[in-house]
PANURO-869932 format. One line per field, with one value per residue (C-alpha): x, y, z; residue in one letter; residue number from 1. Coordinates in steps of 0.2 Angstrom, whole numbers. Example, Ala and Ser with C-alpha at 12.3 -4.5 7.8 and 13.67 -1.06 7.14 Angstrom:
! PANURO-869932
x: c(62:68)
y: c(-22:-5)
z: c(39:36)
res: c(a:s)
n: c(1:2)
//
This chain:
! PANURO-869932
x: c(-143:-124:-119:-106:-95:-97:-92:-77:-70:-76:-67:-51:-36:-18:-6:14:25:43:51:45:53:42:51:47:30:27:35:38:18:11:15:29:16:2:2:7:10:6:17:10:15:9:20:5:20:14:23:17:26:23:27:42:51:50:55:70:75:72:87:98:97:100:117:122:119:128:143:144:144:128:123:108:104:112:103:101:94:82:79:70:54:40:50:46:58:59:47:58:74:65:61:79:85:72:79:96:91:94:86:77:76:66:70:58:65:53:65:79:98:100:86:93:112:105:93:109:120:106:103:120:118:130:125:113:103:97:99:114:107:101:118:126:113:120:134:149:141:153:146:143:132:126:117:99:103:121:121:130:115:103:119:118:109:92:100:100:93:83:90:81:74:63:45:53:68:70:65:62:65:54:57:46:42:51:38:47:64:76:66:66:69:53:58:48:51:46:30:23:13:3:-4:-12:-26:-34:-33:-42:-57:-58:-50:-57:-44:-46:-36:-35:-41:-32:-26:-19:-11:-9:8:24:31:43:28:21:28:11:5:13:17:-2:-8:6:3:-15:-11:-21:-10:-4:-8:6:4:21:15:26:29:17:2:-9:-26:-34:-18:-22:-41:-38:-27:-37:-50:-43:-35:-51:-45:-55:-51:-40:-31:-29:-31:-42:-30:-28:-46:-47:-34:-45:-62:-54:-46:-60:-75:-85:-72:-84:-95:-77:-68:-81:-73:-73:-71:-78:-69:-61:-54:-46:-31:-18:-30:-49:-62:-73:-91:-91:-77:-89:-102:-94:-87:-105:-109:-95:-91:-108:-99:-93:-75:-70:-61:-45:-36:-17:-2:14:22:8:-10:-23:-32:-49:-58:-73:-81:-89:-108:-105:-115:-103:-107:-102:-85:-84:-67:-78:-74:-57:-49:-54:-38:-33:-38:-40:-46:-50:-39:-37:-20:-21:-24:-42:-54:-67:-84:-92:-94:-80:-62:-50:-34:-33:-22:-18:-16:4:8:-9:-5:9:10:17:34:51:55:63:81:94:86:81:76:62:58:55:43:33:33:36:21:4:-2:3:-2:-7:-8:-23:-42:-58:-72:-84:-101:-115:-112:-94:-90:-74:-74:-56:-54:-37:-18:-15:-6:-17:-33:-38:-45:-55:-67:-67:-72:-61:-61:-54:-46:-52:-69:-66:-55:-68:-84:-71:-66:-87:-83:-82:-66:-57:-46:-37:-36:-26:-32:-22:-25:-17:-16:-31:-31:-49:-52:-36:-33:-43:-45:-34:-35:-24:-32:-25:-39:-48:-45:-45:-52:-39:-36:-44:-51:-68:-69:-60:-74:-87:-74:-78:-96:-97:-89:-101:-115:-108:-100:-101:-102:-90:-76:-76:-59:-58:-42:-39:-22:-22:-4:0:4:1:16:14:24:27:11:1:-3:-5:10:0:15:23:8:9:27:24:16:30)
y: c(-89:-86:-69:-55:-62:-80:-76:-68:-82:-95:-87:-83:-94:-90:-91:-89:-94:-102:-86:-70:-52:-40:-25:-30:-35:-18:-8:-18:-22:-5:4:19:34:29:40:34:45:64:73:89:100:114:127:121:112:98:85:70:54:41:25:28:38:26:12:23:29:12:5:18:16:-3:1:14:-1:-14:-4:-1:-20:-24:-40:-52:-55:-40:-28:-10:1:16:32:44:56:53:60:60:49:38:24:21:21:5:-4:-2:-11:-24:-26:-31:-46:-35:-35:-18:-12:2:16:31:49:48:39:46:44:29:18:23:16:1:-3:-1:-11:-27:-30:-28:-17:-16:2:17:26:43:64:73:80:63:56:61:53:36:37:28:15:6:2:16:29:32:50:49:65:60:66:51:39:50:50:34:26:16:-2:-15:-34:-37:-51:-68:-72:-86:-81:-87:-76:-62:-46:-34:-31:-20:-19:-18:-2:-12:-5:-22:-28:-22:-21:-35:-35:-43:-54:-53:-64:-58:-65:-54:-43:-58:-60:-41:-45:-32:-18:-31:-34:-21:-5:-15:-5:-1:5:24:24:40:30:41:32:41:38:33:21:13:5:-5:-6:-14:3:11:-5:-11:0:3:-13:-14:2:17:33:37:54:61:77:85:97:111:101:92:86:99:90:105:106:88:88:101:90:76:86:94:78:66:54:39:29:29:19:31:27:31:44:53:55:59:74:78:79:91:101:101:97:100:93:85:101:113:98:89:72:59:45:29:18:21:9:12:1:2:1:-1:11:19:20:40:41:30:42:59:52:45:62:70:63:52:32:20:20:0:-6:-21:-26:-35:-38:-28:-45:-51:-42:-39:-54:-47:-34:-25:-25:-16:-21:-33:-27:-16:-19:-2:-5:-23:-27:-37:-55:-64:-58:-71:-83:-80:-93:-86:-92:-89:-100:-103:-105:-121:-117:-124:-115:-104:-107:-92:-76:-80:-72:-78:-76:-71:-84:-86:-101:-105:-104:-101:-88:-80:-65:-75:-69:-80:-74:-62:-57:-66:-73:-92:-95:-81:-86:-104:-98:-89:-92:-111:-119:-122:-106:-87:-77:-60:-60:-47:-54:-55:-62:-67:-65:-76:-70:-72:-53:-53:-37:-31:-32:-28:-35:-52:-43:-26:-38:-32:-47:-37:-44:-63:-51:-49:-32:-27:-7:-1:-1:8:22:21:27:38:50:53:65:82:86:70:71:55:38:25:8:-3:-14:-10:-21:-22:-30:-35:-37:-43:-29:-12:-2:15:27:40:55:68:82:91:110:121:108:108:92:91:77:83:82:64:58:66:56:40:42:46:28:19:26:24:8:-2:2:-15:-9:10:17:18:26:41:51:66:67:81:67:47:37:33:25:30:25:32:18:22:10:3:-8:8:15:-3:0:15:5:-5)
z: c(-51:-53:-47:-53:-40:-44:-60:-59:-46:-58:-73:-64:-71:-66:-81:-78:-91:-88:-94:-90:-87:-80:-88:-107:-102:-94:-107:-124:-125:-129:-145:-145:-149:-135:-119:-105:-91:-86:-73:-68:-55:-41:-55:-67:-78:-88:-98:-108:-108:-121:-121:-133:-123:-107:-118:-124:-108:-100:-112:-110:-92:-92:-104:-92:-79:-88:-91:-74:-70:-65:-70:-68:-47:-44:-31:-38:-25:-33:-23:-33:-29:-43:-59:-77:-78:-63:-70:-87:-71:-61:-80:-84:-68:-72:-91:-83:-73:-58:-43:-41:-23:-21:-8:-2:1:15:24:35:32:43:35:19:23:35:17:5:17:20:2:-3:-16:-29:-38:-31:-44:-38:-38:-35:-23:-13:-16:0:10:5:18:17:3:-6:-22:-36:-36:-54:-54:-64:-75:-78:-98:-102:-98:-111:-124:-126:-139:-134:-137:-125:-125:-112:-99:-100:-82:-79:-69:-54:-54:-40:-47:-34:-13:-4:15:29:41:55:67:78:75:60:43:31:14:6:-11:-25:-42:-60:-58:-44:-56:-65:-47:-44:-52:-41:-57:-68:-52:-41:-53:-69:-79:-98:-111:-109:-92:-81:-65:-50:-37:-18:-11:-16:-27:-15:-5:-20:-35:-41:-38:-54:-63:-65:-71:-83:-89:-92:-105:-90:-93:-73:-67:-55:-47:-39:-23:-19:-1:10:5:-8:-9:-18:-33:-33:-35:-49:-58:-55:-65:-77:-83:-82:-70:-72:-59:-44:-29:-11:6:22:27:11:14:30:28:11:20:34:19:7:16:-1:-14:-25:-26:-31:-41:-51:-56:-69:-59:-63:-51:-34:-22:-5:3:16:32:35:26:40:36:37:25:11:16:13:-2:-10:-5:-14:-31:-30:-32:-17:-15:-14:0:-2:10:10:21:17:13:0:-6:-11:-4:1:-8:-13:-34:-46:-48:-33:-15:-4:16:22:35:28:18:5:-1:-6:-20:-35:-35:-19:-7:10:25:43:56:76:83:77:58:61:52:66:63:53:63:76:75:67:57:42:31:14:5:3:-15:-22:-34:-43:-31:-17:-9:-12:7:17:8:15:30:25:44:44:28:31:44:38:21:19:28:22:26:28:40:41:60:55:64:57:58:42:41:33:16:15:19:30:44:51:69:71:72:81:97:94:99:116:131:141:155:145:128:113:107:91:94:77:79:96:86:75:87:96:80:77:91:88:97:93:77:79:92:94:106:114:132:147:162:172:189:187:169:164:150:149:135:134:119:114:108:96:98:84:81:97:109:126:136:152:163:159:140:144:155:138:125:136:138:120:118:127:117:101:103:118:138:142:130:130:134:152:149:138:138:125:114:100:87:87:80:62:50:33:26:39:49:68:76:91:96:101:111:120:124:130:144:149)
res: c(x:x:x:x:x:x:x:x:x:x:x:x:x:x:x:x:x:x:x:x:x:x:x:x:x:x:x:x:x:x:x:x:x:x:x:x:x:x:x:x:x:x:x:x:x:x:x:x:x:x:x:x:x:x:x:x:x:x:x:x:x:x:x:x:x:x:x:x:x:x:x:x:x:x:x:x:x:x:x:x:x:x:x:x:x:x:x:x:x:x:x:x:x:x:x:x:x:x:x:x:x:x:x:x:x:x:x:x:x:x:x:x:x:x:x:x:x:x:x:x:x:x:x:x:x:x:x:x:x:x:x:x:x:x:x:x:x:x:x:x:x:x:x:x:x:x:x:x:x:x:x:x:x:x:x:x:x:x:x:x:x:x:x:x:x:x:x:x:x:x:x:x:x:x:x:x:x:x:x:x:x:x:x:x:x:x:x:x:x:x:x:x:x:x:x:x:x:x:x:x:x:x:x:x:x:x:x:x:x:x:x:x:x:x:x:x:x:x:x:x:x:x:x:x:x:x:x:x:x:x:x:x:x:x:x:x:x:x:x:x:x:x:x:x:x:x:x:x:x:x:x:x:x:x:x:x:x:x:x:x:x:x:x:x:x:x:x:x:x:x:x:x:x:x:x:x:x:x:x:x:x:x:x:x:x:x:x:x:x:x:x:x:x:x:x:x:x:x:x:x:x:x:x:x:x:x:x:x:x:x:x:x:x:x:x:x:x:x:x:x:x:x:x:x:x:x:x:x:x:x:x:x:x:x:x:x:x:x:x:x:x:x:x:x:x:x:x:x:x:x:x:x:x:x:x:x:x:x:x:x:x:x:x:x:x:x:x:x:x:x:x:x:x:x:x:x:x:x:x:x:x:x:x:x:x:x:x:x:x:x:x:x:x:x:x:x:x:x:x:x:x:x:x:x:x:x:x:x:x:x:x:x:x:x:x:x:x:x:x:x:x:x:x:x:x:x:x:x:x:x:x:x:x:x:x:x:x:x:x:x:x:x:x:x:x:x:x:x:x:x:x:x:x:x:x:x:x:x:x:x:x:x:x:x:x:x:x:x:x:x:x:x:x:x:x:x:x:x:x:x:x:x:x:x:x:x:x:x:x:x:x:x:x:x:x:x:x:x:x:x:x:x:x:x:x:x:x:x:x:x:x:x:x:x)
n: c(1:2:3:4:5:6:7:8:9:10:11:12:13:14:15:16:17:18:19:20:21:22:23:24:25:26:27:28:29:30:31:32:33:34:35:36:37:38:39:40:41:42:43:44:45:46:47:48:49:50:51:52:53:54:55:56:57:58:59:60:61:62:63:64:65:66:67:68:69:70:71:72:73:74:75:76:77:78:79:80:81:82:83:84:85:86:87:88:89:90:91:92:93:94:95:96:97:98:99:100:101:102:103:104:105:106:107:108:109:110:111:112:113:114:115:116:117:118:119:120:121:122:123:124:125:126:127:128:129:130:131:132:133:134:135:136:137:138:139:140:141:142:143:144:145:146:147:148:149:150:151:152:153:154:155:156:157:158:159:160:161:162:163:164:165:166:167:168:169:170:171:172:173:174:175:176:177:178:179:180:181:182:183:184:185:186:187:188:189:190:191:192:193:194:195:196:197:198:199:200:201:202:203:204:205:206:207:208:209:210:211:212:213:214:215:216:217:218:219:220:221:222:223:224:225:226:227:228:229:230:231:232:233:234:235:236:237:238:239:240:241:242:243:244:245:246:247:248:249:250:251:252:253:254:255:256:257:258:259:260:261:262:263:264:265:266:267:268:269:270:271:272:273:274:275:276:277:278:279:280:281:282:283:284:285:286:287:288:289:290:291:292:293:294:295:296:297:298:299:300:301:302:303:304:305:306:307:308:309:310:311:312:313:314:315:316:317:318:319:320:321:322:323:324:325:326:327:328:329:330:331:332:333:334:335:336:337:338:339:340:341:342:343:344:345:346:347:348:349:350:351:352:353:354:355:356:357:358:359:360:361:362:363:364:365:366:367:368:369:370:371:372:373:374:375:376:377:378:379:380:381:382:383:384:385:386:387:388:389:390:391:392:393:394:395:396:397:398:399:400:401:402:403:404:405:406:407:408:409:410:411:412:413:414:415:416:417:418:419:420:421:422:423:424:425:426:427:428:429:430:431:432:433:434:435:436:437:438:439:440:441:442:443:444:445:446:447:448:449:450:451:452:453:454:455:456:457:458:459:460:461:462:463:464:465:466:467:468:469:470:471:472:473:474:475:476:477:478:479:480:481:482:483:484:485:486:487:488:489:490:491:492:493:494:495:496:497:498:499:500:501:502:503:504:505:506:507:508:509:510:511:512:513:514)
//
């Protein structure tokens, strides 16, 4: 018998046209009248956006472009928070022919200016009062709420580009080396088939989105697309997961896209969301790293469905994922996307025998997501983007049924005593303790083992380092995980390096050895 699964991957077919423009497939698709975005704020202020006025807006935007001398392949660089009006703002780039780079206000000056300067941009769209962190930059700065844009009237001709064409740059955290500008063509959003499998978006679906823009641009655009109206919630500052959850509610949010973070921070802040917030959710799905086993748990418990865990790479994803009506093994990252031909691989690019680690590699040029290359940097492009196969440099093993489980980043793996050990199921067992908030795992030299396992420990509310509750942390380790790979190091810190998105940087924690 065929299962759910077989299905969708039998039914799957990629189709790309010669010319394509993701701007008027976005927004020229859905008629003028039909709602397609509510932004709400902590103020309790509200406002509808329908599709006419992003199609308006979007034009007015690409004239205010063109008269500034943008043209196609141009790079037009956005820094914008979540705005009313900051979707119609990345459309209009796109309408040009323009290459849209997208930029996060979570980013200090420098990255800013080293973003503007490696892309080449020609204009920066942004506030008034985000202007002056552009430096010394040498093209223009257009200011979003300049009243000449919104005088203008909404007439423009939207650029021919083929589906090959380059349509967006998105950069790297650059947790090693300078980032890299990551280039996307036109064609990237008929590969994030992810809303159509995992999210299963309709018509008239609420989507919410955790995180910013920047990041993924599939994020907001999918969704757009596939007709959802997007939810975004405005905080005062920081993170405001009781505003949100009420928003959520009050709003019907049918389905949405976070991350294990996001509901980590949730759970600690409201332990009894579900019970407070009643939802409408239908659908929830989980990116950005794994999804814990006692995350899935708290969150049946809560809002009473099983978020959905997909995994990618910053340069191309999703590739893996978890369905609706298709079995969920609890800490398992689920099955390949259908479309997306991936594979586990030795050094060699050998596929490993089933339940062994390997890479995870996706098929060159299997899909319509795939990356053109790194921006202006043909030799790191070739490498990893011109062979057979990309590499994550993330390992897994897969199971009997085809379900792939994360063991960690290529040089993260730990070689312990002739074992390889994987540091997040270890951060895994060590937060189920009490007075452990947050770990990071990496291998330090070991004399006798080769590498041993060390774990940095952000402690949980009022609990005090001391060589005691270490020697408790580790014994709980052993019990809950394994007495051959339990940190036999642990060194308490008041915050782990992140990046942006949240990601513990263990490549900074092995420096630290050095």
């Amino acid at each position: 018998m065929t299962t759910e699964y077989e299905r969708m991957c039998a039914e799957q077919q990629w189709t790309v046209p010669r010319t394509y423009n993701m701007a008027a497939d976005v927004a020229d698709r859905h008629p003028r009248e039909r709602l397609a975005l509510i932004h709400e704020d902590h103020t309790g202020a509200r406002t509808e956006v329908r599709w006419g006025r992003i199609q308006d807006r979007s034009k007015q935007v690409a004239a205010a472009l063109r008269a500034a001398g943008v043209g196609k392949g141009d790079r037009v660089a956005v820094l914008l928070p979540q705005r009313v009006d900051t979707p119609a703002t990345y459309l209009g780039v796109l309408r040009t022919g323009a290459v849209l780079v997208t930029m996060s206000l979570l980013w200090a000056d420098e990255p800013i200016r080293y973003r503007l300067a490696d892309s080449g941009a020609k204009v920066l769209v942004t506030e008034a009062a985000e202007a002056r962190r552009a430096g010394d930059f040498a093209g223009t700065v257009l200011d979003v709420d300049d009243p000449r844009i919104a005088d203008r009237e909404p007439e423009f001709e939207t650029e021919q580009t083929l589906a090959e064409d380059p349509a967006l740059i998105f950069y790297t955290s650059g947790t090693t080396g300078a980032a890299k500008g990551i280039v996307h063509a036109h064609r990237t959003l008929l590969g994030h088939n992810e809303f159509e499998h995992c999210h299963q978006l309709r018509t008239g679906d609420v989507f919410y989105g955790a995180g910013d823009w920047a990041w993924s641009m599939a994020k907001l655009m999918g969704p757009l697309r596939a007709g959802a109206v997007h939810l975004v919630y405005r905080p005062a500052a920081g993170f405001d997961p009781e505003g949100l959850l009420a928003s959520m509610a009050r709003n019907e949010v049918t389905t949405a896209l976070v991350n294990p973070t996001f509901l980590r921070k949730m759970r600690a802040e409201v332990p009894d969301a579900g019970r407070r917030y009643p939802q409408s959710l239908r659908v929830v799905c989980c990116s950005n790293e794994p999804l814990t086993a006692d995350l899935i748990t708290w969150f049946r418990e809560q809002f009473g469905l099983t978020p959905l865990d997909y995994y990618g790479s910053t340069e191309s994803y999703p590739l893996i994922g978890n369905f609706p009506g298709v079995p969920v093994k609890e800490g398992s990252m689920g099955r390949p996307v259908p479309g997306w031909e991936v594979a586990l691989l030795d050094e060699a690019e050998r596929p490993v025998p089933q339940g062994e680690a390997g890479e995870i590699c996706l098929r060159a040029r299997s899909n319509p997501q795939f990356p053109l290359g790194y921006w202006d940097r043909p030799e790191n492009s070739a490498q990893v983007f011109g062979g057979d196969w990309f590499h994550t440099k993330d390992q897994a093993v897969m199971d009997e049924d085809g379900y792939f489980w994360f063991l960690g980043r290529t040089d993260d793996v730990i070689k312990t005593s002739g074992y390889r050990v994987g540091p997040y199921e270890v951060e895994q067992a060590l937060r189920e303790h009490p007075d452990v908030a947050e770990a990071g795992v990496v291998g330090v030299p070991d004399p006798v083992r080769g590498q041993a396992v060390k774990a940095y420990v952000e402690l949980a509310g009022s609990a005090a380092p001391s060589e005691e509750l270490a020697a408790r942390i580790r014994e709980f380790a052993k019990q809950r995980y394994s007495r051959f790979a339990y940190p036999r190091h642990i060194e308490f810190v008041e915050e782990l390096p992140r990046s942006a998105t949240g990601k513990i940087r263990r490549a900074e924690l092995r420096a630290r050895q050095d």
